[in-house]
FITI-370862 format. One line per 3 residues: for each residue z, y, x of N, C-alpha, C. Coordinates in Angstrom, 2 decimals. Atoms other than C-alpha are relative to their C-alpha. Example, Ala and Ser with C-alpha at 12.3 -4.5 7.8 and 13.67 -1.06 7.14 Angstrom:
BEGIN
0.00:-1.19:0.89:7.80:-4.50:12.30:0.00:1.20:0.90 | -0.06:-1.19:-0.82:7.14:-1.06:13.67:0.73:1.09:-0.77;
This chain:
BEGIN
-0.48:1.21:0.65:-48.82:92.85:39.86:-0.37:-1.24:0.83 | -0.18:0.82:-0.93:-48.48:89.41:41.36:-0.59:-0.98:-1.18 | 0.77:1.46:0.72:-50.78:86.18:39.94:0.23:-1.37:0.88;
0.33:1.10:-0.39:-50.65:82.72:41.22:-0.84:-1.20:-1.08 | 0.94:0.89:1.06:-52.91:79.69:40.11:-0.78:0.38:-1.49 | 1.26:-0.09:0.64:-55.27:79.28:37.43:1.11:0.96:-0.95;
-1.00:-1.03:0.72:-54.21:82.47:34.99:-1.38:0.18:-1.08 | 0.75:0.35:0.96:-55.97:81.38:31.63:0.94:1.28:-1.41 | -0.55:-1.01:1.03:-55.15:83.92:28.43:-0.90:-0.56:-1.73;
0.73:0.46:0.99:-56.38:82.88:24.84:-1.03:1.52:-0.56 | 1.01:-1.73:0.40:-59.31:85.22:23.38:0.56:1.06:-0.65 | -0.43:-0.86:0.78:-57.49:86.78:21.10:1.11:0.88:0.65;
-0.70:-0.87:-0.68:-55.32:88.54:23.90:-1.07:0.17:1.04 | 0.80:-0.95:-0.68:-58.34:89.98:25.59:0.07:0.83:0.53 | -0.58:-1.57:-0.16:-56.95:93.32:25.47:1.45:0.37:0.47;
-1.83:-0.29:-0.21:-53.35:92.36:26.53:-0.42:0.07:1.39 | -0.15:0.29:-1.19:-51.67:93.11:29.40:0.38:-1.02:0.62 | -0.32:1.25:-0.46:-51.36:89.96:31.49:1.35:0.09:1.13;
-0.86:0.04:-0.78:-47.99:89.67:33.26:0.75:-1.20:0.17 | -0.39:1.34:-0.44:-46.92:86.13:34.75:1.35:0.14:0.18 | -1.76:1.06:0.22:-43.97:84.18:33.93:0.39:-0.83:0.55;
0.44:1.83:-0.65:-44.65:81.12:34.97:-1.11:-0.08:0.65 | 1.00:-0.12:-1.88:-46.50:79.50:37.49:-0.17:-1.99:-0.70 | 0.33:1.35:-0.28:-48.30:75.84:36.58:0.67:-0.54:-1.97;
-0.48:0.98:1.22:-47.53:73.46:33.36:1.04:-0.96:0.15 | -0.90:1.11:0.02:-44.14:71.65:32.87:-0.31:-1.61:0.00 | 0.52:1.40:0.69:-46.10:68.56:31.30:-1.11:-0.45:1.20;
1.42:0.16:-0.56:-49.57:68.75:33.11:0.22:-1.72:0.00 | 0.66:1.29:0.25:-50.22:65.06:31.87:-1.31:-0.20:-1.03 | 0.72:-0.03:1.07:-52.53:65.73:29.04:-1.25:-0.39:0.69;
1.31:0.26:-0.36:-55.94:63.72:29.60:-1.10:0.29:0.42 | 1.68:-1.01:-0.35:-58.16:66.13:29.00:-0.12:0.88:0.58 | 0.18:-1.34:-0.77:-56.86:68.95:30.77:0.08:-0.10:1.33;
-0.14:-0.36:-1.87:-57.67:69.77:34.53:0.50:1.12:0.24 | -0.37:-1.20:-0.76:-56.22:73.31:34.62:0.88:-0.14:1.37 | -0.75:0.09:-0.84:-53.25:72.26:36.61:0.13:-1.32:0.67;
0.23:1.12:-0.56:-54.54:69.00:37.77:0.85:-0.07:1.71 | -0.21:-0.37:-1.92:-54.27:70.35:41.73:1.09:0.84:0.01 | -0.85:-0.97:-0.35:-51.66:72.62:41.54:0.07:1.26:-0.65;
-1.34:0.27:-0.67:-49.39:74.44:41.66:1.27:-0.59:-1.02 | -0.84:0.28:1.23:-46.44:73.13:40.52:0.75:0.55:-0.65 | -0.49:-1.04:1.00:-44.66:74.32:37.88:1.41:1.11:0.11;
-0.90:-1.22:-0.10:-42.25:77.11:38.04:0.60:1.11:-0.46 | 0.16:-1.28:0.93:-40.81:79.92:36.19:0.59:1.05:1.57 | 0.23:-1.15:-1.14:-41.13:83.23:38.30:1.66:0.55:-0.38;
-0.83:-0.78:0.37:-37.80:85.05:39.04:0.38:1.11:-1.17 | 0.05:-1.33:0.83:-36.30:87.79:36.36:-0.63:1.35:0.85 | 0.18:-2.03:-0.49:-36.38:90.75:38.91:-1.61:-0.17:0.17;
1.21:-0.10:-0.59:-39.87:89.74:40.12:-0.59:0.38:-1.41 | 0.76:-0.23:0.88:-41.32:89.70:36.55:0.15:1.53:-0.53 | -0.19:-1.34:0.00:-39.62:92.80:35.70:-0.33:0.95:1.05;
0.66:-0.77:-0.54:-41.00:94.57:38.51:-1.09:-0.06:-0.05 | 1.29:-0.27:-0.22:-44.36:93.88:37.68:-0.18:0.87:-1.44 | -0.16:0.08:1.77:-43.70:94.57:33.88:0.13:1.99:0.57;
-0.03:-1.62:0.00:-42.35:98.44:35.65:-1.22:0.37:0.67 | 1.14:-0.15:-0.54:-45.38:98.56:37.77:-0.75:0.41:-0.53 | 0.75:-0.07:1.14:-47.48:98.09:34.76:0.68:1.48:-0.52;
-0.77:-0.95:0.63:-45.53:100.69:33.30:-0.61:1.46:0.78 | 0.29:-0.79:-0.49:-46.37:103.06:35.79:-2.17:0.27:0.46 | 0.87:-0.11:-0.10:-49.97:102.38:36.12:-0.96:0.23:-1.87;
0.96:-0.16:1.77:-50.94:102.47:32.02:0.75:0.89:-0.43 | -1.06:-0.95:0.80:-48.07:104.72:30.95:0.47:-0.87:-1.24 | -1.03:0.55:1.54:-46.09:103.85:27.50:-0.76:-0.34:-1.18;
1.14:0.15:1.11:-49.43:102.95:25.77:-0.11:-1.34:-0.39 | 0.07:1.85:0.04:-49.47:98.89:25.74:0.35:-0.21:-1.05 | -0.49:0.49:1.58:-49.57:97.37:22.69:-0.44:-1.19:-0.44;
-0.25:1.47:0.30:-50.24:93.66:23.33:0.38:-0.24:1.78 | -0.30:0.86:-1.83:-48.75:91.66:26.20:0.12:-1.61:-0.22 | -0.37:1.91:0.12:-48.94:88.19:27.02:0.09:-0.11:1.73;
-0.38:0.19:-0.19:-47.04:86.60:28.92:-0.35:-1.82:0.81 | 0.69:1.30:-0.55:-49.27:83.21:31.52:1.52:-0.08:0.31 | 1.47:0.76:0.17:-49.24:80.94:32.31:-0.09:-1.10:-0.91;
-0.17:1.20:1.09:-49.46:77.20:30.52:0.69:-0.45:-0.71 | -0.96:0.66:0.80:-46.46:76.82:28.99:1.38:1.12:-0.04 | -1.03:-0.87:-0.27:-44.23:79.68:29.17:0.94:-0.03:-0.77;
-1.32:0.63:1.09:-42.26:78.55:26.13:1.43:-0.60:1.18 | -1.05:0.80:-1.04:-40.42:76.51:29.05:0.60:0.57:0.81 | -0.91:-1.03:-1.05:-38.88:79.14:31.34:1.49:-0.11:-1.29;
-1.03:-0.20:0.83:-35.09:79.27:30.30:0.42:1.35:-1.16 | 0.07:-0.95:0.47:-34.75:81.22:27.16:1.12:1.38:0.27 | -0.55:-1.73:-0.22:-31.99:83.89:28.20:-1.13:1.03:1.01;
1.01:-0.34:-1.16:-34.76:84.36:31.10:-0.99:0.90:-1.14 | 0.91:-0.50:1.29:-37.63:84.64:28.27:0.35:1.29:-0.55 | -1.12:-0.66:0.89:-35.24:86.82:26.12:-0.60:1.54:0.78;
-0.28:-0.99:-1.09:-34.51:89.67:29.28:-1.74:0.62:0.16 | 0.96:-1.26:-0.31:-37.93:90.24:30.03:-1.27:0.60:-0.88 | 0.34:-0.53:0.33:-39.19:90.51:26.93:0.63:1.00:-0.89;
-0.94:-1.37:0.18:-36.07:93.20:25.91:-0.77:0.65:1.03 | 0.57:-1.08:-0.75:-37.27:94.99:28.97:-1.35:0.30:-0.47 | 1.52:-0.45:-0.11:-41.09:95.20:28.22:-0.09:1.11:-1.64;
0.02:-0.72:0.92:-39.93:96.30:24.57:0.87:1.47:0.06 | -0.44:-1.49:-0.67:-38.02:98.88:26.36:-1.27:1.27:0.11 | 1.05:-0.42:-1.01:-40.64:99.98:28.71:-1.31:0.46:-1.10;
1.52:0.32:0.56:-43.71:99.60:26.57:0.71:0.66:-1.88 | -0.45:0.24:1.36:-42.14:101.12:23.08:-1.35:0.09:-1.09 | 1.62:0.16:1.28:-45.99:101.04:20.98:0.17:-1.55:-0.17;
0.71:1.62:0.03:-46.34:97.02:21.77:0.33:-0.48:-1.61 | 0.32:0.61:1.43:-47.09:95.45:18.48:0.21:-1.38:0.35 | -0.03:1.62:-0.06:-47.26:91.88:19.83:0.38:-0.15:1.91;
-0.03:0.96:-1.51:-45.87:90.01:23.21:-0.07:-1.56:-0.48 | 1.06:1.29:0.08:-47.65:86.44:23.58:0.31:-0.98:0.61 | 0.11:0.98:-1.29:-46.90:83.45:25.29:-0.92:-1.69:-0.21;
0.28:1.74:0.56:-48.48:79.51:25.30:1.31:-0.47:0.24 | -1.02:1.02:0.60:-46.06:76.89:24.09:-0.35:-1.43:-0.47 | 0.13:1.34:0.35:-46.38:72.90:23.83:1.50:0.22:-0.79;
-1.44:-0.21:1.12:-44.00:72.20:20.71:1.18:-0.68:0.62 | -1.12:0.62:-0.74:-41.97:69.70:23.17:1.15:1.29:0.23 | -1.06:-1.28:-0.72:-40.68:72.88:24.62:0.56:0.94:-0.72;
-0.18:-0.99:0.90:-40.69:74.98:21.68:1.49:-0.90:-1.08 | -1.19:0.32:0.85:-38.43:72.27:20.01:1.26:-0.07:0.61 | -1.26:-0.02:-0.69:-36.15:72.27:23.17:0.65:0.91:-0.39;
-0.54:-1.66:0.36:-35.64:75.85:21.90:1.06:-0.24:-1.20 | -0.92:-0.28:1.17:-34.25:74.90:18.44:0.30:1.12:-0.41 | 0.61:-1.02:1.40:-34.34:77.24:15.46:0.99:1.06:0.74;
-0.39:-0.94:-0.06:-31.16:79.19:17.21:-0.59:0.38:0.98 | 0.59:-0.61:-0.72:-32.97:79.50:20.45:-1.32:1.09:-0.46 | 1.00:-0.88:0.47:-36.18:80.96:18.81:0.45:0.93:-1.11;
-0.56:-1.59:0.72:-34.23:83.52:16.68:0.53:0.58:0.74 | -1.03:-0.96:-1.34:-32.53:84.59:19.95:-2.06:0.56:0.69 | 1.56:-0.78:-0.50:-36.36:85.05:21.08:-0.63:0.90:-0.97;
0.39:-1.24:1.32:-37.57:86.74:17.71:0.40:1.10:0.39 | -0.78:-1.17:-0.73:-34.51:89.01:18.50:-0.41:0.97:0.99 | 0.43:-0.38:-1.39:-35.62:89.68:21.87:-1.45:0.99:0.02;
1.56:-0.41:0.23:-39.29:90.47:20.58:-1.15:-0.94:0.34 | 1.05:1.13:-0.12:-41.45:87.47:21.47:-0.33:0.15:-1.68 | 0.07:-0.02:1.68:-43.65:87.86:18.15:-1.23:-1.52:-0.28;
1.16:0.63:0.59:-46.48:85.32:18.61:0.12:-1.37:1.05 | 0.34:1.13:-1.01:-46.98:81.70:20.16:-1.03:-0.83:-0.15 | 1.14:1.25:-0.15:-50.07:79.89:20.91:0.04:-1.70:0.67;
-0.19:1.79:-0.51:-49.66:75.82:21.23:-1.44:-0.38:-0.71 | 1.17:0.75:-0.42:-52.20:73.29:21.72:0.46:-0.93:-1.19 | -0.46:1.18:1.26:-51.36:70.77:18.05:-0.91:-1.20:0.97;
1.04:1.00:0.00:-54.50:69.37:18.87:-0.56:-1.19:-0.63 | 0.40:0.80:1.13:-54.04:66.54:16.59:1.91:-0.03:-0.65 | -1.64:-0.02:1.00:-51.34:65.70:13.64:-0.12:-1.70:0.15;
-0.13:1.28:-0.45:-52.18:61.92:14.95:0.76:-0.58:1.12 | -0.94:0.60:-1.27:-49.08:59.93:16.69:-1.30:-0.99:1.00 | 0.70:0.63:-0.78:-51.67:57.50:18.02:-1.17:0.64:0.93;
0.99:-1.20:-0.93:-54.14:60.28:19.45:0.55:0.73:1.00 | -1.41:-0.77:-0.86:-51.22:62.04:20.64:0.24:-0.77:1.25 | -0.21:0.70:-0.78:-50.33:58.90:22.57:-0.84:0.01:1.31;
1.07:-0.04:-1.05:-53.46:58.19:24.25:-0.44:0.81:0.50 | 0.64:-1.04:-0.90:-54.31:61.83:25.20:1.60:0.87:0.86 | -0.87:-0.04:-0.77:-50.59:61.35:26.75:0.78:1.76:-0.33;
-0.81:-1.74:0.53:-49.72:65.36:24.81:1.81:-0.49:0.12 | -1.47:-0.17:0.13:-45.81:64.33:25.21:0.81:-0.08:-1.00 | -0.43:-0.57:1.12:-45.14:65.08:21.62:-0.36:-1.06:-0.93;
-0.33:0.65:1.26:-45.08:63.47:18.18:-0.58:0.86:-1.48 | 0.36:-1.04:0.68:-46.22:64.73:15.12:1.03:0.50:-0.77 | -1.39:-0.60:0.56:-42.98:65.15:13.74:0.85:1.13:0.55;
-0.63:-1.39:-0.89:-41.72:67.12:16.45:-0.81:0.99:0.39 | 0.76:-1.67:-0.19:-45.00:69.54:16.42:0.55:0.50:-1.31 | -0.35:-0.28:1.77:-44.08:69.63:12.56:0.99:0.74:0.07;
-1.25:-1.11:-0.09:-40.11:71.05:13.02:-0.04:0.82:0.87 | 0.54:-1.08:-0.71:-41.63:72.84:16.25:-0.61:1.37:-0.52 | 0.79:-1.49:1.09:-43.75:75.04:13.70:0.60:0.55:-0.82;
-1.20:-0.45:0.79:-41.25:74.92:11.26:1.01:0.88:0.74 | -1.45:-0.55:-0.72:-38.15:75.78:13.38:-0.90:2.11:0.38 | 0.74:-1.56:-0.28:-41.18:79.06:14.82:-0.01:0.82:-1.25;
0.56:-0.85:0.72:-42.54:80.16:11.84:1.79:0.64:-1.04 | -1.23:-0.61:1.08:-38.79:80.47:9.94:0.79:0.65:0.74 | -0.17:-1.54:-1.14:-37.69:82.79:13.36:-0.60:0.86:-0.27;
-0.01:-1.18:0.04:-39.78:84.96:12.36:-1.71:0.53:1.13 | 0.74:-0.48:-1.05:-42.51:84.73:15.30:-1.35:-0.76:-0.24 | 0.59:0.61:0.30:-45.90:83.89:14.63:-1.11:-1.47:0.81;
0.38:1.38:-0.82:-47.65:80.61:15.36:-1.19:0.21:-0.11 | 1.65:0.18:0.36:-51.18:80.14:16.09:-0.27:-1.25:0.72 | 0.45:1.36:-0.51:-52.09:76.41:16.76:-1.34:-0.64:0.14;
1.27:0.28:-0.19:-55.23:74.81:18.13:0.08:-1.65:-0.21 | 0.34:1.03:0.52:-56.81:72.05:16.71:-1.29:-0.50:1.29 | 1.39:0.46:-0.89:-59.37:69.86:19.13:-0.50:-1.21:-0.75;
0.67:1.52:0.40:-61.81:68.26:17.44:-0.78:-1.16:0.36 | 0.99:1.58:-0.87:-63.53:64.92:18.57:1.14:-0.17:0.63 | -1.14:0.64:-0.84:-60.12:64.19:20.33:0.48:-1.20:-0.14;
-0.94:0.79:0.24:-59.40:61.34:18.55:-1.58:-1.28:0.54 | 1.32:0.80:-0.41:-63.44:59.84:19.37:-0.58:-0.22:-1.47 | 0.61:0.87:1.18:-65.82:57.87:16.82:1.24:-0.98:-0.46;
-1.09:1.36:0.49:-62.74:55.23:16.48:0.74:1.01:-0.71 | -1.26:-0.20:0.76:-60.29:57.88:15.32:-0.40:1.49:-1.01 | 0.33:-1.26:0.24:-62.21:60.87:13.83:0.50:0.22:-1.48;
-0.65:0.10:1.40:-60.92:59.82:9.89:1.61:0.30:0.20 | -1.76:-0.10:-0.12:-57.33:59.48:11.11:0.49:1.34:0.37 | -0.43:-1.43:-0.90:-57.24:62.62:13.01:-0.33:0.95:-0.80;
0.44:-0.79:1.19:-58.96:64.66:10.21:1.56:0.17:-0.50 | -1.00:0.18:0.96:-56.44:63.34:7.98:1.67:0.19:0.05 | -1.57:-0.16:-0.78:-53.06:63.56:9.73:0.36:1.41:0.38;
-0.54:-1.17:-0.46:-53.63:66.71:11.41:-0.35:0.91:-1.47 | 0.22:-1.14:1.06:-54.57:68.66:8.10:1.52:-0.28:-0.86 | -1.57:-0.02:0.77:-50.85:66.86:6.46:0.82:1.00:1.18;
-1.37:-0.56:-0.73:-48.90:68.48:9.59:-0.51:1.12:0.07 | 0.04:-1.28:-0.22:-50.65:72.00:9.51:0.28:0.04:-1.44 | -0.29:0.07:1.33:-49.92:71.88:5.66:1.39:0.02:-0.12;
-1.41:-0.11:-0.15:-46.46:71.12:6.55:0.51:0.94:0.86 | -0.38:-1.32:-1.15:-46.41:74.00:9.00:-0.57:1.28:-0.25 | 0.51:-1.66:0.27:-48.26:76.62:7.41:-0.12:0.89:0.73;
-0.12:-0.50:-1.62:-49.19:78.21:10.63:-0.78:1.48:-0.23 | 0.78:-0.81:0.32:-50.37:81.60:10.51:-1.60:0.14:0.86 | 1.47:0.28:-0.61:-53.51:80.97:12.56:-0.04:-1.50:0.36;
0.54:1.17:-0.31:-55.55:77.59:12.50:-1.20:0.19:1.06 | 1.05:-0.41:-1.34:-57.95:77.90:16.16:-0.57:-1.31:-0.02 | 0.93:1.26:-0.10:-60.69:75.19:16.23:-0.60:-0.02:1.25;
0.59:0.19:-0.95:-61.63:73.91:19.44:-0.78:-1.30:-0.14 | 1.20:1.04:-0.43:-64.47:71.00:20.48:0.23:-0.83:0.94 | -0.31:0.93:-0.94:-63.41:68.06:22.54:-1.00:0.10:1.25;
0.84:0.34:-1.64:-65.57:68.57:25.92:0.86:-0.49:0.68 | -0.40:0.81:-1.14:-64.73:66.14:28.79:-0.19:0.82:1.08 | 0.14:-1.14:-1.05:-63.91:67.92:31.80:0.44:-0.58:1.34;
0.14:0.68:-0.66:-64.20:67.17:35.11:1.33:-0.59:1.08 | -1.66:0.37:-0.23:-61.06:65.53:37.15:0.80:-0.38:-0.87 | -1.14:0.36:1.19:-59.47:64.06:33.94:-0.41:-1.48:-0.36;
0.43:1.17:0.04:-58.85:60.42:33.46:-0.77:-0.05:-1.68 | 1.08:0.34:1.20:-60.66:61.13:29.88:-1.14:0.39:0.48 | 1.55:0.64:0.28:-63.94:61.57:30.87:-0.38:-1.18:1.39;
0.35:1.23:-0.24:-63.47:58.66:32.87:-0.57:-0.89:-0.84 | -0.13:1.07:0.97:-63.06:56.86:29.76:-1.44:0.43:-0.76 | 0.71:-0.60:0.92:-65.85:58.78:28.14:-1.37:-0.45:0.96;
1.55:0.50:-0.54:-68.63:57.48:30.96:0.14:-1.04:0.25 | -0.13:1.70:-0.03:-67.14:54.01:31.13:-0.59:-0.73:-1.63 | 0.27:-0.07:1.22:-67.96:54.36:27.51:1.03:-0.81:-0.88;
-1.08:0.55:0.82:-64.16:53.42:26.47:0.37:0.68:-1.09 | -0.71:-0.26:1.07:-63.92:56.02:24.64:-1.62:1.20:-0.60 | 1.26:-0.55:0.41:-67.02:57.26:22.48:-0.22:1.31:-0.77;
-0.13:-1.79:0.52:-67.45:61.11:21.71:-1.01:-0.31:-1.03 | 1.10:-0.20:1.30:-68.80:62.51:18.54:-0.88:0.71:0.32 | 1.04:-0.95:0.42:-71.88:64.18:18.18:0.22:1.38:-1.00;
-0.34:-1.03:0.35:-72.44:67.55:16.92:0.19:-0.42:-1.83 | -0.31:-0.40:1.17:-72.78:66.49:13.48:0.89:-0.81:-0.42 | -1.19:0.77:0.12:-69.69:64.03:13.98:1.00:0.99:-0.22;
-0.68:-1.03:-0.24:-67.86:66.82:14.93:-0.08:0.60:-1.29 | 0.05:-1.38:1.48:-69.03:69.54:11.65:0.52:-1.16:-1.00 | -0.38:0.79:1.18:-68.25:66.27:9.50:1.69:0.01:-0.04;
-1.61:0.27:-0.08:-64.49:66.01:10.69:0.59:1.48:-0.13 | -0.64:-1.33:0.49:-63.87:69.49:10.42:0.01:0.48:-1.48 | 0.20:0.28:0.99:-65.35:69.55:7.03:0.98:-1.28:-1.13;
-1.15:1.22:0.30:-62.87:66.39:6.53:1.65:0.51:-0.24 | -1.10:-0.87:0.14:-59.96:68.43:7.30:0.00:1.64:-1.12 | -0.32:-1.20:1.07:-60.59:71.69:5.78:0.16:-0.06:-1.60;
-0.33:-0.16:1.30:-61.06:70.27:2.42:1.69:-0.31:-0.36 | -1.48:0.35:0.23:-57.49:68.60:2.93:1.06:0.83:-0.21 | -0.62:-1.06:-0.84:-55.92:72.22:4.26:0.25:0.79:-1.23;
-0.39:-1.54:1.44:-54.04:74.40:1.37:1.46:0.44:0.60 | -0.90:-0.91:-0.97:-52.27:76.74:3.54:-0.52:1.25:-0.14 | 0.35:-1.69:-0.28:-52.33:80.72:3.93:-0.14:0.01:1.15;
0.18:0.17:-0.94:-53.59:80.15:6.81:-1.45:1.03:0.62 | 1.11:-0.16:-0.15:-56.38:81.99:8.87:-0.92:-0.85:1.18 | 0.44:1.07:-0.76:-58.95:79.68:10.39:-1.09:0.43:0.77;
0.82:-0.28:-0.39:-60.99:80.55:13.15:-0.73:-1.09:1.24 | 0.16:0.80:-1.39:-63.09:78.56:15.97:-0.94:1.31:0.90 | 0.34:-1.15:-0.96:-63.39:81.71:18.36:0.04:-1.03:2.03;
-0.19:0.50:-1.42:-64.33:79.22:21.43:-1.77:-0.24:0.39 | 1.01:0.58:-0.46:-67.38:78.43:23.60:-0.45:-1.33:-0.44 | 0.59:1.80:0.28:-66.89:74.46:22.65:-0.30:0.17:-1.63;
0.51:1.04:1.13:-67.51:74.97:19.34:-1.71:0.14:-0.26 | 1.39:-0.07:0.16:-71.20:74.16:17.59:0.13:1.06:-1.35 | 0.26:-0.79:0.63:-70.81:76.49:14.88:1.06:1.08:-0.06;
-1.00:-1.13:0.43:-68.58:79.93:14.06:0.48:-0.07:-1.23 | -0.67:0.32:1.18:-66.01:79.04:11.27:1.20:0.87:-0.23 | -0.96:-0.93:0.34:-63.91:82.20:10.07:0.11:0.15:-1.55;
-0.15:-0.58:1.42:-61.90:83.10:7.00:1.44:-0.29:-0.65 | -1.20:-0.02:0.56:-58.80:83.10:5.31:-0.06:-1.13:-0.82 | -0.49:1.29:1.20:-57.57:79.61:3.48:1.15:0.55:-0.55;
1.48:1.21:0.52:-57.69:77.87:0.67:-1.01:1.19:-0.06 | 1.24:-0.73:0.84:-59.88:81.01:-0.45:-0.68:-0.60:0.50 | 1.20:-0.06:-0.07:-62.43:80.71:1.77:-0.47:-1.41:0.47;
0.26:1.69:-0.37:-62.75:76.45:1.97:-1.21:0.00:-0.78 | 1.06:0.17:-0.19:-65.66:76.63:0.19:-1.11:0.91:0.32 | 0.95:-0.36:-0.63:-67.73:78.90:1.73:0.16:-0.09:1.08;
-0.21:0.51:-1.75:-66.58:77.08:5.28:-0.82:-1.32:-0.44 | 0.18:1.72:0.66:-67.64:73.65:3.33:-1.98:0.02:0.32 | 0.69:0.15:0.28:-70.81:75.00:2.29:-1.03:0.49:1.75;
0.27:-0.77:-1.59:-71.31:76.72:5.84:-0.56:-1.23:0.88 | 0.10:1.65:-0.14:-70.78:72.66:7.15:-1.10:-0.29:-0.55 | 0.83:0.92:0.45:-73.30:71.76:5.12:-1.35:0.25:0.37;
1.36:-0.39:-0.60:-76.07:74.13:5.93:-0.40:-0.29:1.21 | 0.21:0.46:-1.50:-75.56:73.45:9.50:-0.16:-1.39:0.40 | 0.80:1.13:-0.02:-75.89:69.88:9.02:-1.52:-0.98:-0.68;
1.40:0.18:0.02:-78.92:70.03:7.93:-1.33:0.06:0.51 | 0.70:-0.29:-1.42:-80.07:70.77:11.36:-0.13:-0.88:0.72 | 0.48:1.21:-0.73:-81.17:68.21:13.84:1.04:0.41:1.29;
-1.22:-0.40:-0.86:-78.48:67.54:16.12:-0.29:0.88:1.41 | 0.32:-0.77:-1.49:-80.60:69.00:19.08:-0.32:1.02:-0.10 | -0.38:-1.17:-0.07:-80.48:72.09:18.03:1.03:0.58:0.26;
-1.48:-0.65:-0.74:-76.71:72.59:19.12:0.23:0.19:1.33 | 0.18:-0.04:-1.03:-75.63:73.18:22.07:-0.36:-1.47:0.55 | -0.19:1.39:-0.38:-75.89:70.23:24.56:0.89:-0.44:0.44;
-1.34:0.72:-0.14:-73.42:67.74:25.89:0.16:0.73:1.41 | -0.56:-0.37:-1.82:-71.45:69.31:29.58:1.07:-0.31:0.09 | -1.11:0.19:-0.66:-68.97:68.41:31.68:0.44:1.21:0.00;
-0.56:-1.23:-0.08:-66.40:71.35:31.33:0.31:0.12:1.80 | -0.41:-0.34:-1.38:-65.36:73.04:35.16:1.16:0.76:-0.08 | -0.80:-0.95:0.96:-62.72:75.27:33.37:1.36:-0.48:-0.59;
C-alpha cells in the first residue's frame, strides 16, 4: 500500500484497515490545526491507484476486514462518483466489512447534498467523522473552520437522514475564557438539532506552528483551565437531549466522560462535580501539542 503525508485515523478505527484517498486537507486554514500546515497539498489519489491498494490489501489479509477507513483529512472532498467506486469495490472485495470510515468538514459534506450522500450510503460509506467543534458562528469565524453553524446543522441533517452515521467532535476551550458560555450554549442547540450518533469530546491544546497559539502567548486569546474546561462541558451536557453516545476517548482531555444520553447526564454531571473538587494541579499540565 502507498501513504503520503501526515496519515492521522480517529481512535475508534484502531483496528481498521487504513487505505488512502486523499492526500492533505482541502481547507487547511483552521487556527489550531498544524497537521497540514507544511504540506502536502491537497489531492484526491487516482481511482485505479486506490483500488489497487484496496486489492493488495485483499491479498495480504484475505476476505476478513471488517472496518476500513478511508485518510486522510477530509476525504468527504474527493469527487463523489470517485468516493462511490471505491467504496463498491472494497464492499466487493472485503464482503464481512461492517463499517468503511472517512473524515469530513460539513463544508464538504454539504457540497454533497442529501442526493449525493444517499448515492454514498448506496455505495456503502456507513460512518463519518467531522470536526463541529463548536455550534458558535463567532468561534467558527475566528478559528477560520470555513463553515457556519447552520450549514454543520443541514450537513448532519442531510448525513444522518442517508442513512450513514455521524460522529462529531466537539473542542472544548475553543471558544477561550471570553466565549466559553456562548460555545457551551450554541454548540449543545446544533448537536440537538443533529442528533448525531456519536458526541467525541476533545480539549483545546495550542499547537505548535498555528497562528492560535500565537494568540494564546500574546495573551489575545486566554485558555481555560482544567476546571474551566469540566465547567463548560458540564454547561453543555446539561443542555444535550439527544440519543446520542458521548465519549471523550482523547489524550487532551482532563477527565474520561462515557455513556449514552440524556440517560446517563447525570451520572456525567455528577462525575463533573467530583472531579472538580480537585485542585486544578492535579490534571494534567498545560503543553504545546507537536501532533
Amino acid at each position: 500500500m502507498n501513504y503520503e503525508g501526515p496519515i492521522y485515523r480517529p481512535p475508534s478505527e484502531a483496528n481498521s484497515l487504513l487505505i488512502q484517498a486523499t492526500i492533505g486537507c482541502p481547507h487547511n486554514r483552521c487556527t489550531f490545526c498544524m497537521v497540514y500546515k507544511d504540506g502536502p497539498r491537497y489531492r484526491a489519489r487516482p481511482v485505479a491507484d486506490i483500488i489497487a491498494d484496496l486489492d493488495q490489501a485483499r491479498k495480504l489479509h484475505g476476505r476478513s476486514i471488517r472496518t476500513l477507513f478511508f485518510p486522510a483529512g477530509n476525504t468527504i472532498a474527493m469527487p463523489t462518483d470517485d468516493l462511490c467506486r471505491i467504496c463498491a469495490h472494497a464492499r466487493q472485495i472485503f464482503p464481512h466489512l461492517a463499517r468503511i470510515t472517512v473524515y469530513g468538514s460539513s463544508q464538504y459534506i454539504h457540497k454533497k447534498g442529501p442526493d449525493g450522500l444517499k448515492r454514498l450510503a448506496g455505495a456503502g460509506l456507513s460512518r463519518i467523522h467531522v470536526g463541529l467543534e463548536s455550534g458558535d458562528d463567532e468561534i467558527l469565524r475566528l478559528i477560520h473552520k470555513g463553515t457556519t453553524a447552520m450549514q454543520q446543522e443541514e450537513a448532519g441533517q442531510w448525513t444522518m437522514a442517508a442513512g450513514i452515521q455521524l460522529s462529531l467532535y466537539v473542542m472544548l476551550g475553543i471558544g477561550g475564557a471570553a466565549g466559553t458560555l456562548s460555545h457551551a450554549t450554541r454548540t449543545a442547540d446544533v448537536l440537538n438539532r443533529i442528533a448525531p450518533d456519536f458526541i467525541r469530546l476533545r480539549t483545546f491544546v495550542p499547537k505548535r506552528h498555528t497562528s492560535l497559539l500565537k494568540k494564546v502567548e500574546s495573551g489575545a486569546f486566554r485558555m481555560l483551565g482544567p476546571h474551566g474546561v469540566l465547567k463548560e462541558a458540564a454547561a453543555m451536557i446539561r443542555l444535550l437531549d439527544v440519543p446520542s453516545r458521548l465519549t471523550s476517548d482523547h489524550y487532551t482531555n482532563y477527565i474520561n466522560l462515557e455513556g449514552c444520553l440524556p440517560g446517563c447526564r447525570n451520572r456525567l454531571l455528577a462525575q463533573i462535580d467530583d472531579a472538580l473538587k480537585r485542585p486544578e494541579t492535579d490534571f494534567r499540565p498545560f503543553f504545546i501539542g507537536d501532533q
